[in-house]
C-alpha positions in Angstrom: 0.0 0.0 0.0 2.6 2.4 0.5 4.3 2.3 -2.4 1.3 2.5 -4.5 0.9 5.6 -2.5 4.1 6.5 -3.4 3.6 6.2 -6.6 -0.4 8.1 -6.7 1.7 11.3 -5.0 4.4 10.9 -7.8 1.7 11.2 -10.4 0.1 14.0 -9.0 3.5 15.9 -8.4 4.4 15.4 -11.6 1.5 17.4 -13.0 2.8 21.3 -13.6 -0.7 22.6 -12.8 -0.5 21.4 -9.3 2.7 23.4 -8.6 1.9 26.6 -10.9 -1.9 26.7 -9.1 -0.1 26.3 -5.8 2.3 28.8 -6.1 0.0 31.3 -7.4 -2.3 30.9 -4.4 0.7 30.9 -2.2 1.9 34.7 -3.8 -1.7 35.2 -3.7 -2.0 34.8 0.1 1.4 36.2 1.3 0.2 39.7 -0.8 -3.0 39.7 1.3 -1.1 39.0 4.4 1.4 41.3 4.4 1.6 43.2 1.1 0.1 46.3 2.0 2.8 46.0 5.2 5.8 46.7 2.4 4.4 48.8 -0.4 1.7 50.7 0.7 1.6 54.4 3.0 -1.0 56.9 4.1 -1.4 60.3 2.3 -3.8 62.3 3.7 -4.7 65.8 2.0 -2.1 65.2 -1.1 0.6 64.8 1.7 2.7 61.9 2.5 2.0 61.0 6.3 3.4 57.8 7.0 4.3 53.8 5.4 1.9 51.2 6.3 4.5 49.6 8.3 4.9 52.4 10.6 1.4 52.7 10.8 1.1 49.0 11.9 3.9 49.0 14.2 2.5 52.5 15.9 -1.2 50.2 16.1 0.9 47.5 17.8 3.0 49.7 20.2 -0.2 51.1 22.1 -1.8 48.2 22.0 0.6 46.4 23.8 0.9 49.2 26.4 -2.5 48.6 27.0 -2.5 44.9 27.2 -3.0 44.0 30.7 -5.2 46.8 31.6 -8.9 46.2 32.9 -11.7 48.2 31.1 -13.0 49.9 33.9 -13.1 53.5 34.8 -10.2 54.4 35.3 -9.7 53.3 31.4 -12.6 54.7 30.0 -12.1 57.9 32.5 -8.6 58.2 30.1 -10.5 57.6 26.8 -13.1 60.2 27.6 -9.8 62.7 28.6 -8.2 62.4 25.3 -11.2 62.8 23.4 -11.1 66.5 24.3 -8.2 67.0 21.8 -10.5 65.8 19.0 -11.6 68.3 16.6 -15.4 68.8 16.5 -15.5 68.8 12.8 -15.3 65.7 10.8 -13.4 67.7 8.3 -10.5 68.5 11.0 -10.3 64.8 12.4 -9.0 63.9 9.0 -6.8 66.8 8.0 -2.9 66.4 7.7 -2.4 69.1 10.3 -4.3 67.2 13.0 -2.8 63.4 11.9 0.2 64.5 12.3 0.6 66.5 15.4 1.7 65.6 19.1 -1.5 66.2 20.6 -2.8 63.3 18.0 -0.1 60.6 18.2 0.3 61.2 21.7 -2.7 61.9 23.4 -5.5 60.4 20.8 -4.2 57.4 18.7 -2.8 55.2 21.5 -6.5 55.1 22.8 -8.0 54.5 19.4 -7.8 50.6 18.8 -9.7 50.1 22.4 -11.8 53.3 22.0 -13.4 51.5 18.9 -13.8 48.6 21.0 -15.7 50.8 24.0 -18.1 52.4 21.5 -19.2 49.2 19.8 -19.8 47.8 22.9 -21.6 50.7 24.3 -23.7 51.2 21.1 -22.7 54.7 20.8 -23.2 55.3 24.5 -22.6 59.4 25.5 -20.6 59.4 28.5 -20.0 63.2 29.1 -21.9 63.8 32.2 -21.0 59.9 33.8 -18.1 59.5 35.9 -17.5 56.7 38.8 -19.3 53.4 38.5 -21.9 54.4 36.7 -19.6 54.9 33.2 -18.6 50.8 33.9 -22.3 49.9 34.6 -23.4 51.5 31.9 -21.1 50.0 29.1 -21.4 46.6 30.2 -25.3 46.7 30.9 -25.2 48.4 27.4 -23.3 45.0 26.2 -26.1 42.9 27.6 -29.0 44.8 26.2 -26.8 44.9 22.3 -26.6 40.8 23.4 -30.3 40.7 23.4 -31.0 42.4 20.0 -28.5 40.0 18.6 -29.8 37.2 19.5 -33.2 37.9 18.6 -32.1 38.8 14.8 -30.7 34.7 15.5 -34.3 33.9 16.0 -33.2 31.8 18.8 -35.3 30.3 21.2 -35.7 30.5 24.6 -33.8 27.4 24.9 -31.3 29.0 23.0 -31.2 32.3 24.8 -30.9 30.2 28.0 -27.7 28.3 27.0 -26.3 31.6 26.2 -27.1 33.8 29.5 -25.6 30.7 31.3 -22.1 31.1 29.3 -22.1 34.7 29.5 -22.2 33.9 33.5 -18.2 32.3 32.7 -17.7 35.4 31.2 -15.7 38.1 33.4 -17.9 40.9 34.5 -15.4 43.4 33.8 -13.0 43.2 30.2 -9.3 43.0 30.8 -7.8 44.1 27.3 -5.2 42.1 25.8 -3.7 42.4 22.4 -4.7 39.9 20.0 -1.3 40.2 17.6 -1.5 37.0 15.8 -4.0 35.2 17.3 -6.4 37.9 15.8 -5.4 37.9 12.6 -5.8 33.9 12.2 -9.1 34.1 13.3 -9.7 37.3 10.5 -10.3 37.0 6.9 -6.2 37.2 6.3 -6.0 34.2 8.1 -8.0 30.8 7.7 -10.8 32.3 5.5 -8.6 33.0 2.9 -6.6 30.0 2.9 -10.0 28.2 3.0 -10.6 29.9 0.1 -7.3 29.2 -2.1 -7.9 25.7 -1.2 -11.1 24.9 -2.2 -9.7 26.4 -5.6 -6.2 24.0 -5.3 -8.7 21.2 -4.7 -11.0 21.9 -7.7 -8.3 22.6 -10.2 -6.0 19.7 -9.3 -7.1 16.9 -7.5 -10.5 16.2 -9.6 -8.1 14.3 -11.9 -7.1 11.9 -9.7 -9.6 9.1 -11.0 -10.9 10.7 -14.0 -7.6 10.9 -16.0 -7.8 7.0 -15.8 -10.9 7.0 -17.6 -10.0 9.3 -20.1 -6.9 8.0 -21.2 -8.6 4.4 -21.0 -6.2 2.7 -18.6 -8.5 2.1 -15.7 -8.6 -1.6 -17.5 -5.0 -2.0 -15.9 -6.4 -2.2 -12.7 -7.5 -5.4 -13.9 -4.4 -6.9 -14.1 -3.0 -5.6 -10.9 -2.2 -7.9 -7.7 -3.5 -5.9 -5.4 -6.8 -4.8 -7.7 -9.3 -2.0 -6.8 -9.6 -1.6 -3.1 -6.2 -1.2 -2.8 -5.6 1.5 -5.6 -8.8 3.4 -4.7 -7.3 3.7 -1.2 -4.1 4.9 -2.5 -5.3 7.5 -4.4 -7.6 8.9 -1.5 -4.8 8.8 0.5 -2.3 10.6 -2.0 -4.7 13.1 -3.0 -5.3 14.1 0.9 -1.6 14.3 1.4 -1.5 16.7 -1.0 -4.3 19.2 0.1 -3.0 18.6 3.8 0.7 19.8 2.7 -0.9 22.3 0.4 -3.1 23.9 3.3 -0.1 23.4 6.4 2.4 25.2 3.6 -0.1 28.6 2.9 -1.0 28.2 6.8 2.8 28.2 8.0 3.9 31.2 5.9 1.1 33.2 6.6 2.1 32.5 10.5 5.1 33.3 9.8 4.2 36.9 8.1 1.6 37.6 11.2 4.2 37.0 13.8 6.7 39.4 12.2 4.4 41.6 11.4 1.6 41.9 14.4 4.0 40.1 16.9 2.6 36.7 18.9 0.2 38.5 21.3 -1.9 37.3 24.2 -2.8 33.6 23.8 -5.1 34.1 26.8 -6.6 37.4 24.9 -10.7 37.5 25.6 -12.5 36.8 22.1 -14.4 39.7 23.1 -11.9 42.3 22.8 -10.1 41.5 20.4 -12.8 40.1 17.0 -16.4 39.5 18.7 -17.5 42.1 21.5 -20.9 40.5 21.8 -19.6 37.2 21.6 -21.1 35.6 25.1 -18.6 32.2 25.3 -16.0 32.3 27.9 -13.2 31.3 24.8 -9.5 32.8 24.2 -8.1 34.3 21.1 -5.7 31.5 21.2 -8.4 28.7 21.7 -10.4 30.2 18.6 -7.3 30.5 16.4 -6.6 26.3 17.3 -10.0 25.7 16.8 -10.3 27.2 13.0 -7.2 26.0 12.2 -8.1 22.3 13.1 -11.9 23.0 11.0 -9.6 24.4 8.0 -7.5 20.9 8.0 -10.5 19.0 8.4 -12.8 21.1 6.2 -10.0 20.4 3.4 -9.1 16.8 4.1 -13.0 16.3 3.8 -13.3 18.4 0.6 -10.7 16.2 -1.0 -12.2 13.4 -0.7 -15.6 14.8 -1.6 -14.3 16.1 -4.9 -12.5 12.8 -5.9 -15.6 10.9 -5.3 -17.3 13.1 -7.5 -15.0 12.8 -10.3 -15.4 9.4 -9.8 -19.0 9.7 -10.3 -19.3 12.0 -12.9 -16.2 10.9 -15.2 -15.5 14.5 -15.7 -13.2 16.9 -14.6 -15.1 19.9 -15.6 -18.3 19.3 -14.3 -17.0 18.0 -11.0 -14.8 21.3 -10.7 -18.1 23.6 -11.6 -19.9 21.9 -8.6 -16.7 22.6 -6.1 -16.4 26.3 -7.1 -20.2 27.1 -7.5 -21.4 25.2 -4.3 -17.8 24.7 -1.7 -17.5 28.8 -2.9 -19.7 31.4 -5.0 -22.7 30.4 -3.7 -22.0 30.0 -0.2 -20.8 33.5 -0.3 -23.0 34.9 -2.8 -26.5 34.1 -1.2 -27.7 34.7 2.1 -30.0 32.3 3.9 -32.6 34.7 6.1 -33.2 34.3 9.5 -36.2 32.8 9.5 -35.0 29.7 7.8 -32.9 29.0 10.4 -32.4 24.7 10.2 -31.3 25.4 6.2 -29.1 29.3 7.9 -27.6 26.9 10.3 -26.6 24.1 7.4 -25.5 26.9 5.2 -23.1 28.6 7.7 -21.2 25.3 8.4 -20.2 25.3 5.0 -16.5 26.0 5.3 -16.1 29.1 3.5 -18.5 30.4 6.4 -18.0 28.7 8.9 -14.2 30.3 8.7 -15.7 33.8 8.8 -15.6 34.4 11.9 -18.3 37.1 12.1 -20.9 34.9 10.0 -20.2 31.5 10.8 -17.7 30.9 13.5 -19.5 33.2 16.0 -23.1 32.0 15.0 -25.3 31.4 18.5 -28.1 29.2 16.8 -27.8 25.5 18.3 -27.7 22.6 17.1 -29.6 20.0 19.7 -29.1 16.7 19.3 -30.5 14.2 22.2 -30.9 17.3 24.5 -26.9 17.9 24.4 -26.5 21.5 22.8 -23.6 22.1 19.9 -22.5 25.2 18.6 -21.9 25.3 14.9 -18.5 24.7 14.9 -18.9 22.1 17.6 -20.8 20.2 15.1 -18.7 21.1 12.6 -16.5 18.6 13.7 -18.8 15.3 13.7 -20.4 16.6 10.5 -17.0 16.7 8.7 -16.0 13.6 9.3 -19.7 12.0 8.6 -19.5 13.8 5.5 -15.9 12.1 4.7 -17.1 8.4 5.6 -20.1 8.4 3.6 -18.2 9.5 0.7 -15.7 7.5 0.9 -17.8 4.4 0.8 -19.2 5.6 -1.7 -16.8 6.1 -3.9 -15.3 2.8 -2.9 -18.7 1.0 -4.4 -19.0 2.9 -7.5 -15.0 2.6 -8.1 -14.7 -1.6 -7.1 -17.7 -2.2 -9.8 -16.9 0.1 -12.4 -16.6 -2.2 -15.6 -14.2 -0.5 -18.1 -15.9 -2.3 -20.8 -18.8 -1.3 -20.7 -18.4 2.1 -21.5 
């Protein structure tokens, strides 16, 4: 079995559209990570005002001097004192004179990242005239009433709401800011999404002639004559083709690690989700968990995709056809059309889909349950069992219609 493994991976390595495809998605995804990092700067009124890089390692500096620090009042006391060197008019706040004066780079922007953070939390809150406890209470009882809205655009049910006020319970009552660095940017579309992406394209462009280019060429009536016969070189190719996908997916995912780290720095594995992608997010989850947790769905998720597509080929005896159905269903329509609310059983379907489900603020982060036997899963939760169900049944299946394919009777 291994070396007719060995010898599936050397046929699809040999193929230069695997390695062209791959390397394109690879330039591809190191532009989107970091290219705007190395060739991009702000100009602001015709004037240059600074590279992107400075503008990202400025971002990173404050927020690390804030990471540590509870949101309480004496933070937001600080964020309400610098907000009196902000110009009234909008016109001002995004003039060259104010973006590049002290009173802006040292009093304003090292509040900004968590400022943004206060005011979607508070819904736009005005805090002028409340100081002491009362600023605290007020953002976080804000928080709980924004949670409530939320979850009734979810069209959850009380069953539902329940689960949820019981985790918010784990949550702590009052946010201690850590930066996300990395962690936040795997979870974002730069991260997983985007690989997701590139490798549901991989997958459809080069491993849907795994199986079919034996029937075109007409040499599936060698596996006649073999010793081993079918089972054994069906397995093999499944095998070889998920090895590839696996290596193609670890390869974009440890470069575009490797650009996040050297660009955003590791961060705060222990970061709260909620201040650093998800505000209204009511699980008691890190940063860190989140990013293992994606990353382990986007191995699966492509493993299972794999095997999904080979199957298909082996169905349809077509390379084309099988690679319209990846694209159109595993991509454009998953992202192209949005399943309302009120259908929530087919919503809920829709958004474990991997494409979405790796979007953090669509699938990931999606409260409606799944309840199966009275045991509550989360999307992503069941992600996991649905994966692998997914892979099994195809397999076997493929496994039938590949043993008792007759090459003669074409």
């Amino acid at each position: 079995m291994t070396r007719l493994t060995g010898f599936e991976l050397k046929k699809i390595l040999q193929k230069k559209i695997v390695w062209v495809t791959f390397v394109i998605f690879l330039v591809f995804q190191v532009f989107i990570t970091s290219g705007a990092y190395f060739i991009a700067s702000r100009y602001v009124d015709g004037k240059f005002l600074e590279t992107k890089a400075d503008w990202f390692k400025t971002d990173r500096r404050n927020s690390e001097k804030l990471s540590g620090r509870k949101i309480d009042n004496t933070l937001l006391a600080e964020i309400e004192e610098s907000k009196k060197y902000i110009p009234e008019e909008a016109g001002e706040r995004e003039s060259y004179a104010y973006l590049s004066s002290d009173e802006y780079n040292k009093k304003v922007r090292p509040y900004e990242i968590i400022n943004r953070l206060v005011q979607y939390m508070a819904g736009g809150i005005k805090n002028e005239d409340k100081t002491g406890a009362l600023v605290q209470e007020m953002l976080y009882s804000t928080r709980h009433k924004a949670q409530e809205i939320l979850w009734d655009d979810y069209k959850l049910s009380k069953a539902e709401k329940e689960y949820w006020r019981e985790k918010e319970k784990e949550v702590p009552e009052v946010f201690t800011y850590q930066y996300g660095g990395m962690y936040e940017k795997i979870i974002d579309m730069s991260g997983c999404y985007y690989i997701c992406m590139f490798i549901t394209f991989f997958i459809a462009i080069c491993i849907t002639s795994i199986f079919t280019d034996e029937h075109i060429r007409r040499t599936d009536q060698l596996i006649l004559c073999t010793k081993y016969g079918r089972w054994q070189s069906y397995v093999a190719k499944i095998i070889a083709g998920c090895i590839v996908v696996t290596s193609a997916t670890l390869i974009l995912f440890v470069i575009t690690l490797a650009c996040f780290i050297g660009i955003y720095g590791m961060g705060s594995f222990s970061a709260m989700v909620q201040v650093v992608i998800a505000p209204l997010y009511p699980g008691n989850i890190s940063a860190g968990k989140t990013s293992i947790i994606m990353v382990l769905l986007l191995l699966l998720s492509s493993v299972v995709l794999s095997i999904v597509t080979m199957v298909l080929s082996e169905l349809l005896k077509s390379n084309t056809g099988t690679m319209a159905i990846v694209i159109a269903v595993g991509f454009l329509l998953a992202r192209l059309v949005a399943i309302p609310a009120d259908f929530k059983f087919i919503g809920k379907i829709w958004n474990m889909l991997p494409i979405n489900l790796l979007k953090a603020d669509e699938g990931f982060f999606d409260l409606r349950l799944w309840n199966i036997f009275g045991i509550k899963f989360t999307l992503w939760q069941m992600a996991f069992v649905a994966y692998i169900i997914i892979g099994v049944i195809f397999f076997f299946i493929g496994k039938r219609k590949y043993c008792k394919y007759q090459a003669g009777g074409r």
